[in-house]
N, C-alpha and C positions, 0 to 999 in steps of 0.2 A: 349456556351463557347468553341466549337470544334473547331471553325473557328478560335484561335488569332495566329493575328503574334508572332513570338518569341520573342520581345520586350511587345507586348502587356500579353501578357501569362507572363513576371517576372513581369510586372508590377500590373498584377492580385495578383500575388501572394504576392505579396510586401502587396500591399494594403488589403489584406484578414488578412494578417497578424497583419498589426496595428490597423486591426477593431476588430478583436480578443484579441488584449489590450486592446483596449478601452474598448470592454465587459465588460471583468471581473475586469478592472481599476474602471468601473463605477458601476459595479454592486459585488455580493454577493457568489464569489466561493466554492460552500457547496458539490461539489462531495468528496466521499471519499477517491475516488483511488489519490487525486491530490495534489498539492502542488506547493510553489514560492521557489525560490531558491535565496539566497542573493547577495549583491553585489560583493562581494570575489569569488561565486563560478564562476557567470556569467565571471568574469574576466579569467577566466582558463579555461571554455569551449570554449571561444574566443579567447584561444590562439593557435599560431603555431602546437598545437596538436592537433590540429584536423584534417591533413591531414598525419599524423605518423604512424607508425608502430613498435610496440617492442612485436615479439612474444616469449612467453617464461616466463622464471621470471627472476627477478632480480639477474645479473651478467651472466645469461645463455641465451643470446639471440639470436636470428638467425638473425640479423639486427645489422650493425653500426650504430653511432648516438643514442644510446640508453643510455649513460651515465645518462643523465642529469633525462631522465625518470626513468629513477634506483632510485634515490633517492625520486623521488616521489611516486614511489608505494613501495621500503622500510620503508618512513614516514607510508603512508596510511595502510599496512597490519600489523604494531608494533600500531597504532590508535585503528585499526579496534579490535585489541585482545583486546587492555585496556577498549575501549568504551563497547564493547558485553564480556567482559571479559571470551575469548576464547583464547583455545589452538590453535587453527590454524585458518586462515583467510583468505580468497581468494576473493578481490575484483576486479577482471577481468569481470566481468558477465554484459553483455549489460542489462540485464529486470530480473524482480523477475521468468521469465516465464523463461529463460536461465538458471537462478540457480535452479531451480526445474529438468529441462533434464539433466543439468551435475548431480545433486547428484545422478536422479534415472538410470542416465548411470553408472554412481560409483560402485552404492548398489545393483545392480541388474539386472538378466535376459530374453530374451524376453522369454513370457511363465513364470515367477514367480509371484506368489500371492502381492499382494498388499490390505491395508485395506486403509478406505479414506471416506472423510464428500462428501458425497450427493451435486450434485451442488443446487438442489432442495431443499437444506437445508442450502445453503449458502456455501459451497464449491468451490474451484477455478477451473474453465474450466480447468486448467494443470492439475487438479487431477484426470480428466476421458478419457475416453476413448474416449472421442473426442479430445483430446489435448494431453498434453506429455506424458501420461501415455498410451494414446493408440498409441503412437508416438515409446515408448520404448516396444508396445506388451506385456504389464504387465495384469493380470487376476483382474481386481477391486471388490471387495466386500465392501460394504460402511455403513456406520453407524448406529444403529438404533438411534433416535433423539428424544433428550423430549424436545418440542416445547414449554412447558411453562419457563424452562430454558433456551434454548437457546444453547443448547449444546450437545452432544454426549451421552446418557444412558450408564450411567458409568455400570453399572452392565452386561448389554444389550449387551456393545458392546465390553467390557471383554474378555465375553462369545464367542464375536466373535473372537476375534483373538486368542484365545485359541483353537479353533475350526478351523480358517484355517491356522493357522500358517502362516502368513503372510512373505515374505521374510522385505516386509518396513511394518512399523504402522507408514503411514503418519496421519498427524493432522494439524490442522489450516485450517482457512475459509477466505473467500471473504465477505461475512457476519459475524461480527465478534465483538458481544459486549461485550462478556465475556473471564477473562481466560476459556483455556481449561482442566479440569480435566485429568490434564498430568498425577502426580506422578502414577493415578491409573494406566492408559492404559499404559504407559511405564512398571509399572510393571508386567501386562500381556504377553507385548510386548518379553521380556527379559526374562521372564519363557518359551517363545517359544522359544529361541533363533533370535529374528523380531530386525531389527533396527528400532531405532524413528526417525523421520522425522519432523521435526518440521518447517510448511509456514510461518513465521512470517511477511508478505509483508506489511501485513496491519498496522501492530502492533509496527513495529520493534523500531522506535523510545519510543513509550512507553514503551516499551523492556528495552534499554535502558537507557531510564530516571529513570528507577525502578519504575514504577507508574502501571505495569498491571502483567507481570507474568515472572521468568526466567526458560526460558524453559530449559539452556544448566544444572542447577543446579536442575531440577524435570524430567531429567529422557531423554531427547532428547539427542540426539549422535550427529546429524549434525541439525544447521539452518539456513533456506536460507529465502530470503527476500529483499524488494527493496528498493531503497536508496532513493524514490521519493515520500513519501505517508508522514507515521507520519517521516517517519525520510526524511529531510528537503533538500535531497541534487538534484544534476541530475537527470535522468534517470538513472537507472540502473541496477546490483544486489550485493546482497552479498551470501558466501558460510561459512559456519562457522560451529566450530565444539570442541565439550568437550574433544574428545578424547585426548590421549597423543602420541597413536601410528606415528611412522613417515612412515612406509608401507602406513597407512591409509591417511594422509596426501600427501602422494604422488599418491593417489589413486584419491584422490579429486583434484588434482593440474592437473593428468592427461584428469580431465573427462571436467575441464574447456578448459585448451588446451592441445593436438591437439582436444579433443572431442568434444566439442559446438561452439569455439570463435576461429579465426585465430586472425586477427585486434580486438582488445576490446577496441576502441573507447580512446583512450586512449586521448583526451581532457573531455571525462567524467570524468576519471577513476582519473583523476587531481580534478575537480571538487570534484570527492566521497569526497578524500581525504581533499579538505577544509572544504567540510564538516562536515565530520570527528572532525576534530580540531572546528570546530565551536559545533560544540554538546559537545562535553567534555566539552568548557568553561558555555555553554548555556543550557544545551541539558535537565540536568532536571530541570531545572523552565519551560521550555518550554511545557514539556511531563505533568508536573501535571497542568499545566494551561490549556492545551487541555481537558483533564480530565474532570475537571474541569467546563469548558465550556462547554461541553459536555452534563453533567450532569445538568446545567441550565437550558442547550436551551431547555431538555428533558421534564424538567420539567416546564419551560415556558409555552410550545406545550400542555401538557398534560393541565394546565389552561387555555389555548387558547378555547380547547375544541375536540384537534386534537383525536387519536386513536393511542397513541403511545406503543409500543410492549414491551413485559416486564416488566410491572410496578409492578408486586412484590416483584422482581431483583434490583430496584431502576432505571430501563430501558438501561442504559447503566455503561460500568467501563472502556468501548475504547472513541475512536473519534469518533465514529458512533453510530447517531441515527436512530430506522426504523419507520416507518407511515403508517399505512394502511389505504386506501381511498376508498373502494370500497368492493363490494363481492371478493371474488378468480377468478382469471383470467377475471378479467371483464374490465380488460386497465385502471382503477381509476388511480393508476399510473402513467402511459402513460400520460395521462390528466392532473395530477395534472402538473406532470415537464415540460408540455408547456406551461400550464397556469403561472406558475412560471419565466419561463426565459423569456416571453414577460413581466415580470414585471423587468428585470433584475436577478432573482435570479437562479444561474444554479446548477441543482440537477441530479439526475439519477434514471429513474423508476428501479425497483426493485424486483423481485419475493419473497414472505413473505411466512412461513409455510401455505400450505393446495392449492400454486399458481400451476399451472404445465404448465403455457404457458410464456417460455421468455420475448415474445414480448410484451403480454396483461398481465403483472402481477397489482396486486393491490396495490403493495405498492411505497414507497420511503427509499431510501437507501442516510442517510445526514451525511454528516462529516464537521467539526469543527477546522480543522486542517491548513486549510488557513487561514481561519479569525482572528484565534489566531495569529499565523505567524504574522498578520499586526496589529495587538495591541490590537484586540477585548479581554472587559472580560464579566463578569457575566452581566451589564447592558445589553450591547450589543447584550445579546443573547436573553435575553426577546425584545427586539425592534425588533431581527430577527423574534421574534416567532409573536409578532405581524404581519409584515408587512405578513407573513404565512398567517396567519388569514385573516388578509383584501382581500386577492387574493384569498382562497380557504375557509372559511368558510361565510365572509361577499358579498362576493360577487365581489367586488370591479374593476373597469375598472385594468386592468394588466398596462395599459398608468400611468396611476396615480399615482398609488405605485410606478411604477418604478419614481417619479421624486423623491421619499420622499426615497429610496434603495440610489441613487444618492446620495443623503444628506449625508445620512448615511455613507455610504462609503469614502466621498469625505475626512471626515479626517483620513482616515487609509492607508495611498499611502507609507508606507514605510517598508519593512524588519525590522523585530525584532529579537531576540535572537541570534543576528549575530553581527561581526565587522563590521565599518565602514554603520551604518545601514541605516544612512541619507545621505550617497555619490551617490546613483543613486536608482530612485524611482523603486517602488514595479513593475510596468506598465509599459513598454514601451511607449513613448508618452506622459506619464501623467503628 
């Protein structure tokens, strides 16, 4: 592909593009980091704002022509409080991975302690020392983990921040099936003098909806998190926070800009905001139906005959289910999610407690968050947990399945839990 003309090369890309619809038009989007975005929002990131600039905040910009945007992120940050019902709200942040560098540029200096979940245990690359936090030169010491839970040793890791006095006590995972035993750790956190840090990316929408945990009312001071996973909007992030202070708010407004963001995309940041407005009207039937679903497909798989994680927990209380298919680091994984998307169904290998090779881990890492989006419920999820099975426990040609995934899919081609839900299909092309 090194050789195309520059006609041939958009036209590459065009067409990469609407094969990539078709995919997941015809088939079964079950990553967990992912998400479709409605008809409303599509219409704003498509507009004239996408080639704009408004740096600043609203009424203090460094740009003319900024009127009309004024009013769109004054709507989206008085949203964004009511919805996460927060004292202050900063929706400028291009990725959840943006709003994790603005806060820990906020809270903190290079060379200060930091506490933080193990990526090894389900933790987000921003949270180590290969990513923002070694970006910001912050000292990491990380959680110790009870793997039958699924969560952080409360007592364990207490001990630990009481022991290094943390400047942050970050929390939340990229793996992420359970609340996290905040009210304790925040209040370790807080006897140190440590701010809570609460990653909500994963979550944030069931945040939201009230159906998993609130972090800003057990004990977290700031939460950041992305607009694109459970909660239903663009790309992007959010910066949020319990506090009342206005120093500390202007501390937070500083570290988005001038510190992480000049331009912040500001046909997303439109976007955030119908979203926004669409989750308030939507936002919890949506979050307890994912749940929900969730919790079916869980227990579908687990009848199926799969090896699903958690099961005396009830396996999951988020959108994400995990599956172990193999030894520890033996790529079962790897294999299942190819074997899968040659049937149509797209998933993401996984690293599971005991894994310690990225690339060859054993498991699967499933979300439920798209499917619902387009109308799937509790039946649905047993048929997924089926067509699972025929691909990875039966044996089954990946050709085959995929014509009966087709089937399946063919009647859910539209946004739900949004305005105007049947004005322009879920798919491009479809």
């Amino acid at each position: 592909m090194g050789n195309l003309s520059p006609r041939d090369s958009v036209n590459a890309v065009l067409d990469a593009s609407a094969k990539s619809a078709r995919l997941y038009g015809h088939g079964l989007g079950m990553i967990a980091s992912e998400n479709i975005i409605s008809p409303n929002v599509k219409r704003a990131i498509n507009s004239d704002l996408h080639g704009r600039y408004a740096e600043g905040l609203p009424g203090k910009r460094y740009y003319q022509g900024c009127d009309d945007f004024d009013t769109i992120e004054d709507i989206g940050i008085n949203l964004a409080k009511k919805v996460f019902q927060a004292n202050f709200a900063n929706i400028q942040s291009t990725s959840g991975t943006v709003s994790n560098i603005g806060a820990l540029k906020a809270l903190a200096k290079p060379g200060d302690a930091i506490t933080a979940v193990s990526t090894a245990d389900g933790g987000h690359i921003s949270h180590a020392r290969m990513g923002a936090v070694g970006l910001r030169d912050l000292n990491v010491s990380t959680y110790p983990w009870d793997e039958d839970r699924m969560e952080p040793d409360v007592d364990a890791s207490c001990a630990l921040i009481r022991e290094v006095k943390p400047r942050i006590t970050l929390v939340g995972q990229s793996v992420f099936l359970f609340p996290t035993p905040l009210k304790e750790l925040a209040d370790a956190a807080h006897e140190v003098g440590s701010t809570v840090m609460y990653d909500g990316a994963h979550v944030l929408g069931l945040i939201a909806g009230g159906v998993f945990q609130d972090p800003l009312r057990e004990g977290a001071d700031i939460m950041t998190g992305s607009s694109h996973k459970t909660f239903p909007g663009p790309q992007g992030g959010f910066l949020l926070s319990s506090s009342e202070d206005a120093s500390f708010h202007r501390r937070l407004n500083n570290a988005m800009f001038p510190g992480v963001c000049s331009s912040y995309h500001l046909h997303h940041v439109a976007g955030k905001v119908v979203a926004l407005a669409e989750f308030e009207a939507f936002g919890q039937a949506y979050a307890s139906d994912i749940v929900r679903n969730a919790k079916a497909f869980a227990e579908s798989l687990a009848a199926e005959g799969f090896d699903v994680l958690a099961e005396s927990r009830g396996y999951t209380a988020s959108h994400q289910v995990l599956t172990r298919h193999g030894e520890t680091d033996s790529g079962a994984g790897a294999i299942a999610a190819r074997k899968l998307e040659d049937a149509g169904i797209i998933t993401n290998m996984n690293m599971l407690p005991g894994d310690t090779k990225a690339m060859s881990p054993s498991g699967l890492r499933l979300g439920v968050q798209e499917l619902t989006r387009v109308g799937m419920g509790v039946n649905e999820m047993a048929e997924v947990a089926s067509l699972y099975a025929r691909v990875l426990l039966k044996q089954e040609a990946p050709e085959q399945v995929r014509h009966d995934v087709q089937h399946l899919k063919s009647d859910f081609q539209h946004v739900q839990y949004c305005f105007d839900s049947e004005s322009i299909p879920a798919y491009e092309g479809m």
